[in-house]
PAMAR-920338 format. One line per field, with one value per atom (N, C-alpha, C): x, y, z; atom name; residue number from 1; residue in three letters. Coordinates in Angstrom, 2 decimals, padded with zeros to 5 digits. Each point is the difference from the previous one (the first is absolute). Example, Ala and Ser with C-alpha at 12.3 -4.5 7.8 and 13.67 -1.06 7.14 Angstrom:
% residues 2
east (013.19,-000.89,000.90,-000.35,000.82,-000.77) .
north (-005.69,001.19,001.20,001.05,001.19,001.09) .
up (007.80,000.00,000.00,-000.72,000.06,000.73) .
atom (N,CA,C,N,CA,C) .
n (1,1,1,2,2,2) .
res (ala,ala,ala,ser,ser,ser) .
//
This chain:
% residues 124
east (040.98,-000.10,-000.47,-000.62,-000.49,-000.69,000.99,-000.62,-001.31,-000.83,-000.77,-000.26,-000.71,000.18,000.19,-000.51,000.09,001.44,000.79,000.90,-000.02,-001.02,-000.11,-000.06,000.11,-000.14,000.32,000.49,000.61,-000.71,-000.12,-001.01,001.43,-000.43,001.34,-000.66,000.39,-000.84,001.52,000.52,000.57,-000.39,000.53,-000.05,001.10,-000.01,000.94,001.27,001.20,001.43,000.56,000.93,001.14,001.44,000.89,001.44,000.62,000.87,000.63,000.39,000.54,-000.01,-001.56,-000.90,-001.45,-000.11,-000.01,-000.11,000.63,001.33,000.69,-000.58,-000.41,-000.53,-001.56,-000.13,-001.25,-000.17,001.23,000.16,000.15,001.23,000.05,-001.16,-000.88,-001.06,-000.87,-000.27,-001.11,000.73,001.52,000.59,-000.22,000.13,000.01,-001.58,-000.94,-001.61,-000.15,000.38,-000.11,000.83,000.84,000.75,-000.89,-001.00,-000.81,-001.67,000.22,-001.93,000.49,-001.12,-000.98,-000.44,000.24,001.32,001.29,001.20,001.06,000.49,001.71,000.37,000.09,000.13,000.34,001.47,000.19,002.05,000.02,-000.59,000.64,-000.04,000.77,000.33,-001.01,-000.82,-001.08,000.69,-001.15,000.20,-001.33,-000.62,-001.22,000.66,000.61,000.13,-000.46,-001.17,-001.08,000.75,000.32,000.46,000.93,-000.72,000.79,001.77,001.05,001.36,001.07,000.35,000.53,001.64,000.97,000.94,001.11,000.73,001.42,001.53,000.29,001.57,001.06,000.85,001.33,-000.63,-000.49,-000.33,001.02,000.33,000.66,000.16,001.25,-000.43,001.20,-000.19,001.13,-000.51,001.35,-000.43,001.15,-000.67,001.41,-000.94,000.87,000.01,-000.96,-000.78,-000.07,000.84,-000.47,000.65,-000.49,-001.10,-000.71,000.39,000.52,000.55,-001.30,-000.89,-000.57,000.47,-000.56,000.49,-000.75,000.11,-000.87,000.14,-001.27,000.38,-001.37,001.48,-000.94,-000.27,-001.27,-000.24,-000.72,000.24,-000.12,-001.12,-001.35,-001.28,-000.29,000.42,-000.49,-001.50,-001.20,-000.71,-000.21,000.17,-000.17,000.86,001.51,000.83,000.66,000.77,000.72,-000.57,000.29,-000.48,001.03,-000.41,001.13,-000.42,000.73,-000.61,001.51,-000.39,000.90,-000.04,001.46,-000.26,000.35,-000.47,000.33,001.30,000.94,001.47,-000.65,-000.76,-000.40,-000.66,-000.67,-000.27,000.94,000.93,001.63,000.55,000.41,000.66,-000.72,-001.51,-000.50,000.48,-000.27,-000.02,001.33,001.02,001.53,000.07,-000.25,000.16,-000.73,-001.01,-000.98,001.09,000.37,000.74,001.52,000.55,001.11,-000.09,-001.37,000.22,-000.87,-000.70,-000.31,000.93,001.18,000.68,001.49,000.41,001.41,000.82,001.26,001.00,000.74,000.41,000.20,000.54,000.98,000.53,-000.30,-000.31,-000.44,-001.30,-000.47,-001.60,000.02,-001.51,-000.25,-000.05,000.47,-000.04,-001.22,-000.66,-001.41,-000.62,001.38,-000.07,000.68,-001.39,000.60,001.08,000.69,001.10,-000.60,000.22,-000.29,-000.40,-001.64,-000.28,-000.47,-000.35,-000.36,-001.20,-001.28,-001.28,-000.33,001.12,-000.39,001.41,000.06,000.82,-000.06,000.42,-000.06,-000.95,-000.71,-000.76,000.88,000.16,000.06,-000.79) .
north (034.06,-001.36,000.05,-000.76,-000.25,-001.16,-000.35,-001.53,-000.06,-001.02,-000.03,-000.06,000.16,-000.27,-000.91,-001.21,-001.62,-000.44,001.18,-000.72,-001.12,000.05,-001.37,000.06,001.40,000.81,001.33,000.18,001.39,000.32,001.62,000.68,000.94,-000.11,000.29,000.75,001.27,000.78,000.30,-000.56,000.49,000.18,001.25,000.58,001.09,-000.44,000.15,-000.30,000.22,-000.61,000.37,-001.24,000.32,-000.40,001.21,-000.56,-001.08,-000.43,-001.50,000.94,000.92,000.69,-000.04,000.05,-000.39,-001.00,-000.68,-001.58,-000.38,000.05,-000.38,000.77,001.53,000.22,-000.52,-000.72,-000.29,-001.60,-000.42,-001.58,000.16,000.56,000.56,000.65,000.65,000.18,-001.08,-000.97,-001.43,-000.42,-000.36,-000.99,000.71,001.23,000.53,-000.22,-000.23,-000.32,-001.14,-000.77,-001.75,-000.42,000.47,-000.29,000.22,001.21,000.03,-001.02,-000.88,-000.28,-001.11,-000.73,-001.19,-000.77,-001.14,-001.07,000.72,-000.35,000.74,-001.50,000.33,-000.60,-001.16,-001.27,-000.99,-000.24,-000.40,-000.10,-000.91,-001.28,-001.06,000.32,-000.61,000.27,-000.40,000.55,-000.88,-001.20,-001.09,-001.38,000.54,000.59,-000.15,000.89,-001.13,-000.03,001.63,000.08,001.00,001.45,-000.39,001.39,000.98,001.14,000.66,000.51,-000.38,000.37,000.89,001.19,000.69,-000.79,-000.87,-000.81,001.24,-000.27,000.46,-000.32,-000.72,-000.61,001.11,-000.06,001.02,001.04,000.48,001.38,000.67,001.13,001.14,-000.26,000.08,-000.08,000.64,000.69,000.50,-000.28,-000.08,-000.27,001.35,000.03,000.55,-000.50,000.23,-000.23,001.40,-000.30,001.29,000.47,001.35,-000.37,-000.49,-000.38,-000.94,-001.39,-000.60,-000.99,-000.87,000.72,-000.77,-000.13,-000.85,000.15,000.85,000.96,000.59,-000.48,-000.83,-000.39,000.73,000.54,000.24,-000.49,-000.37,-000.87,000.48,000.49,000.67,-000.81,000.08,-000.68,001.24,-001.12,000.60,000.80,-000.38,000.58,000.71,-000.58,000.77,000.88,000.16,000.51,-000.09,001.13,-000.50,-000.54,-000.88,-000.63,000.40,-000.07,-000.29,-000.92,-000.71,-001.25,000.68,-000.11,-000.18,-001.08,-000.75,-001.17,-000.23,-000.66,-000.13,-000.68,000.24,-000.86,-001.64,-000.33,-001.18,-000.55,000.66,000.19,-000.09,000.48,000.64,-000.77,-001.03,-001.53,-001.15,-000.38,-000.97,000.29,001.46,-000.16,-000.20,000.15,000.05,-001.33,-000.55,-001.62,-001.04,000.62,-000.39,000.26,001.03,000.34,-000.75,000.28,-000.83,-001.86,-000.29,-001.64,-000.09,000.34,000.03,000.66,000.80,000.46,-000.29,-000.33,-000.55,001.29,-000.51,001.08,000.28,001.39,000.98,001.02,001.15,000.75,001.24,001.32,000.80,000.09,000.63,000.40,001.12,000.61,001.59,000.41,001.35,000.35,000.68,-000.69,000.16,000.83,000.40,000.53,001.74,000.78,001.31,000.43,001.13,-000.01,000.69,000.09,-000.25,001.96,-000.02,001.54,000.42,-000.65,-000.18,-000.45,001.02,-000.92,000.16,000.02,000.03,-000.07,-000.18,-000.66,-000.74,-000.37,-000.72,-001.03,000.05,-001.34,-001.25,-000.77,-001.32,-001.04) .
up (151.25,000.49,001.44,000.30,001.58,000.04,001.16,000.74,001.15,-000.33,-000.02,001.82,000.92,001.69,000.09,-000.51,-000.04,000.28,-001.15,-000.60,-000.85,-000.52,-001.11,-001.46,-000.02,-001.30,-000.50,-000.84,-000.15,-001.72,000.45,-001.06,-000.90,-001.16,-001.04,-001.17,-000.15,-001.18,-001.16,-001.34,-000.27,-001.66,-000.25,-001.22,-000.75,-001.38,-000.82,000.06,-000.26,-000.02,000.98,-000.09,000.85,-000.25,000.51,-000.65,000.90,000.14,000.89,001.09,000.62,001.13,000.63,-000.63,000.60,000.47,-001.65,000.39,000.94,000.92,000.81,001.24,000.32,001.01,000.31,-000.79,-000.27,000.96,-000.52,000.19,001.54,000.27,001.31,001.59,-001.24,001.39,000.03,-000.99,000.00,000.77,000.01,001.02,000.96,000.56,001.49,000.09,-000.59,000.54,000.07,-001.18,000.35,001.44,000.46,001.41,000.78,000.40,000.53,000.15,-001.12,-000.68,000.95,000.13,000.70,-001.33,000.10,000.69,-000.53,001.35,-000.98,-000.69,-000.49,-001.23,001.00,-000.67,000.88,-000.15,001.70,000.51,-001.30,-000.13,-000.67,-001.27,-001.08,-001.14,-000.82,-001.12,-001.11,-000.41,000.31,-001.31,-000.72,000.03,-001.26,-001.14,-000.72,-001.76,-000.93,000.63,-000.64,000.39,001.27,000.83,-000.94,-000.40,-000.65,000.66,000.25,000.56,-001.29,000.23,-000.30,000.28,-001.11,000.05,-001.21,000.59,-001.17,000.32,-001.19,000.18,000.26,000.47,000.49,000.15,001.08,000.02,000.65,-000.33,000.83,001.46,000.63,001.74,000.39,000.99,000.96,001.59,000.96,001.16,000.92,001.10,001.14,000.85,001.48,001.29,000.63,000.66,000.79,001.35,000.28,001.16,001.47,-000.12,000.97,-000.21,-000.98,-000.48,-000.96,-000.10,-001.07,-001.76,-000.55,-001.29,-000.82,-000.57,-001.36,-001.42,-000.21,-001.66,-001.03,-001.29,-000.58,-001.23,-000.62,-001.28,-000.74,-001.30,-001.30,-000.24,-000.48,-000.66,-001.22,-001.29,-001.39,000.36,000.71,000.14,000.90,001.12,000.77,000.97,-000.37,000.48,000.72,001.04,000.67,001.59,000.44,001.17,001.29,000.97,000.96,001.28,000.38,001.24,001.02,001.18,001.14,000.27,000.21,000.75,001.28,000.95,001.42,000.00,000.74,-000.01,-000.05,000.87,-000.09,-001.60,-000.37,-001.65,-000.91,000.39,-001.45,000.33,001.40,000.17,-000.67,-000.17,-000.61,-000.96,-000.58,-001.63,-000.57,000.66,-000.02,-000.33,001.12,000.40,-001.60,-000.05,-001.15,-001.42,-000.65,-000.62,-000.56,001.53,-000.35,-000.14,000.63,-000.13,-001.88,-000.43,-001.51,-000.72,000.49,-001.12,-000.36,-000.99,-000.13,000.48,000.35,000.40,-001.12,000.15,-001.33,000.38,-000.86,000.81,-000.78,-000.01,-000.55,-000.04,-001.24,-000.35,000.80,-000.11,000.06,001.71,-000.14,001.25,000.44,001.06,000.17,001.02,001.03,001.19,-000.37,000.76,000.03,001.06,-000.26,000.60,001.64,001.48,000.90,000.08,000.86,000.12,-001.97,-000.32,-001.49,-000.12,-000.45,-000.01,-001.66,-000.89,-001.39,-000.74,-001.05,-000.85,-001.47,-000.91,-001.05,-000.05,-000.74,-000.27,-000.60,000.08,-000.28,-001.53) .
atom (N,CA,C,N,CA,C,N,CA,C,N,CA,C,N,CA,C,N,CA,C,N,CA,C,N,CA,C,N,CA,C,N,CA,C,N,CA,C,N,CA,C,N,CA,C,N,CA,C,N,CA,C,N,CA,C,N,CA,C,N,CA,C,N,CA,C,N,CA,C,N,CA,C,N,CA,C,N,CA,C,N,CA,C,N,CA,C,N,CA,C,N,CA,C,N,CA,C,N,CA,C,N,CA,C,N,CA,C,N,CA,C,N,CA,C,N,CA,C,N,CA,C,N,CA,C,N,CA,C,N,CA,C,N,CA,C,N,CA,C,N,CA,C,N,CA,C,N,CA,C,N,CA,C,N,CA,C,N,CA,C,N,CA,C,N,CA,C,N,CA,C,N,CA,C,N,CA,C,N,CA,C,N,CA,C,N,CA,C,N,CA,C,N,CA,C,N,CA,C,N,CA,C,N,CA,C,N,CA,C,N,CA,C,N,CA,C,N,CA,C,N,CA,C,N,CA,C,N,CA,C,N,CA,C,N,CA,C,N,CA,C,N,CA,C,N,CA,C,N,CA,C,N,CA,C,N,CA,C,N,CA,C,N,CA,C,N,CA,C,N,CA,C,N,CA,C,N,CA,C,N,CA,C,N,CA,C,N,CA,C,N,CA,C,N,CA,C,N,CA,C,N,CA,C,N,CA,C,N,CA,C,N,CA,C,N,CA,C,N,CA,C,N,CA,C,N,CA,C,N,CA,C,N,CA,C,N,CA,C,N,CA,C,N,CA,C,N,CA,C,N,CA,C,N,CA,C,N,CA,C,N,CA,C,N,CA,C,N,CA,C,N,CA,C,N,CA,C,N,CA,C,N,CA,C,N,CA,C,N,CA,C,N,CA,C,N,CA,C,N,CA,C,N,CA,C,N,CA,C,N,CA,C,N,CA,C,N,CA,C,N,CA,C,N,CA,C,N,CA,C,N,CA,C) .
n (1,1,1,2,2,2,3,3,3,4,4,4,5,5,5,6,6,6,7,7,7,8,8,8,9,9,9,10,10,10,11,11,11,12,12,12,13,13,13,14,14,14,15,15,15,16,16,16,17,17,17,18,18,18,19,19,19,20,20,20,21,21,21,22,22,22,23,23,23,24,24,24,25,25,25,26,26,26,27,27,27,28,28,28,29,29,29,30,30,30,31,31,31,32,32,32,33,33,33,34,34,34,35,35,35,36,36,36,37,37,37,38,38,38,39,39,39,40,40,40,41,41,41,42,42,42,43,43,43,44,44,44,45,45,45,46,46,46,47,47,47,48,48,48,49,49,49,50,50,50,51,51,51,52,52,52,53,53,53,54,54,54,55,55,55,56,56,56,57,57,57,58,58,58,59,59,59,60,60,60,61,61,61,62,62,62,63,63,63,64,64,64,65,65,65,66,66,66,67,67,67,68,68,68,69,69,69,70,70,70,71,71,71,72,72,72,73,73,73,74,74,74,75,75,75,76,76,76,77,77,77,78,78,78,79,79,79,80,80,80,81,81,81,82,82,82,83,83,83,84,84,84,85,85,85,86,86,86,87,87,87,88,88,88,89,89,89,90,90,90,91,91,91,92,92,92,93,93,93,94,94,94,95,95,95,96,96,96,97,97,97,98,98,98,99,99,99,100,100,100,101,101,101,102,102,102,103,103,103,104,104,104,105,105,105,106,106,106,107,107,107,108,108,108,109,109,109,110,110,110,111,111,111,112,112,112,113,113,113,114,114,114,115,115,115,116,116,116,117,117,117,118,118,118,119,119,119,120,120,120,121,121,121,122,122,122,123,123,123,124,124,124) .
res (unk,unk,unk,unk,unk,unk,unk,unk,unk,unk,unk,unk,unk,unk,unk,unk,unk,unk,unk,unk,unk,unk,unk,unk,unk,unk,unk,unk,unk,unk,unk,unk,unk,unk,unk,unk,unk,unk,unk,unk,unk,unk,unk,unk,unk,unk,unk,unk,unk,unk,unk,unk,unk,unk,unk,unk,unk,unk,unk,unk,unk,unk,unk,unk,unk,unk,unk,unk,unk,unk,unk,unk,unk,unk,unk,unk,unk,unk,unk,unk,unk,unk,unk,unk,unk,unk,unk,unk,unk,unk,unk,unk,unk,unk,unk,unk,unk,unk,unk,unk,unk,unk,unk,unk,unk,unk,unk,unk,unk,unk,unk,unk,unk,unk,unk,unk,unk,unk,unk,unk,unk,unk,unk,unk,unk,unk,unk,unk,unk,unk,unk,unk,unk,unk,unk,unk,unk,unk,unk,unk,unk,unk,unk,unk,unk,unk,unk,unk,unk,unk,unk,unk,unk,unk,unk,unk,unk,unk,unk,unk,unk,unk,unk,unk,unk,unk,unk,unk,unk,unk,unk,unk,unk,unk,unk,unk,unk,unk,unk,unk,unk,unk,unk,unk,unk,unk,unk,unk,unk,unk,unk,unk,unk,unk,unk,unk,unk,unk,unk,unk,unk,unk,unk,unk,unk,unk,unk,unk,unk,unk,unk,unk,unk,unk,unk,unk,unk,unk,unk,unk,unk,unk,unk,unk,unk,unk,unk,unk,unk,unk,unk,unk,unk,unk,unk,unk,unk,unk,unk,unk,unk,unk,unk,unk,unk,unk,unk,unk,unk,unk,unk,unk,unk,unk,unk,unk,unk,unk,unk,unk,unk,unk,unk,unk,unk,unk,unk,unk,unk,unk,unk,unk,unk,unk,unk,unk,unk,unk,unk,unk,unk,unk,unk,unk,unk,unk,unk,unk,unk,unk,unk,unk,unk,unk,unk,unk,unk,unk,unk,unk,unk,unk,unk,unk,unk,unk,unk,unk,unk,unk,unk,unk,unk,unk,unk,unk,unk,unk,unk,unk,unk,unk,unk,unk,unk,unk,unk,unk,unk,unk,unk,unk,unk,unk,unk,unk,unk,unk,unk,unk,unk,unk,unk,unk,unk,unk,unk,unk,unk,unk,unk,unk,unk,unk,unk,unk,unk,unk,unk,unk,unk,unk,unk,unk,unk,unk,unk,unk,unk,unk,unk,unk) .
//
């Protein structure tokens, strides 16, 4: 694979099979080149209908704290695997804030947080 100088295009030669450890390192280096291409992704979210979006109900997630105090979340995609986002404290308070005002109060359900100095654990 190699991106193009532009950045507006990337050249892709592939042939014969691949097992899902491919397919997934596979998925993985397009995303590490598309981060790089011209135009990048846009901040704002798609309304065009057409827009192909990769969607899935209950996915897998675990979170911890770092110790910089950001949040680490991680989210299971049937296709495309495991993800991980840091969130800025300022980030992990909206979404907190966001969370608890759409969600009824309840006591239990799954434990989502790894245990502290823990960067792996049970899936969910």
């Amino acid at each position: 694979m190699k991106l193009s100088e532009d950045k507006k295009s990337l050249k892709i030669n592939l042939v014969g099979e691949l097992t899902p450890d491919q397919v997934e390192t596979l998925i993985s280096d397009l995303a590490e080149l598309r981060a790089n291409m011209n135009p990048a992704v846009a901040m704002e979210r798609p309304t065009n209908p057409d827009k192909r979006i990769s969607t899935q109900d209950e996915p897998s997630i675990m979170a911890k704290r770092l110790k910089d105090g950001r949040i680490r979340f991680w989210l299971r995609n049937q296709g495309l695997g495991w993800l991980i986002f840091n969130f800025t404290i300022q980030q992990a308070i909206a979404l907190r804030q966001f969370m608890i005002s759409n969600t009824p109060e309840t006591d239990g359900g799954p434990n989502l947080f790894l245990n502290e100095g823990s960067d792996s654990g049970p899936a969910h």
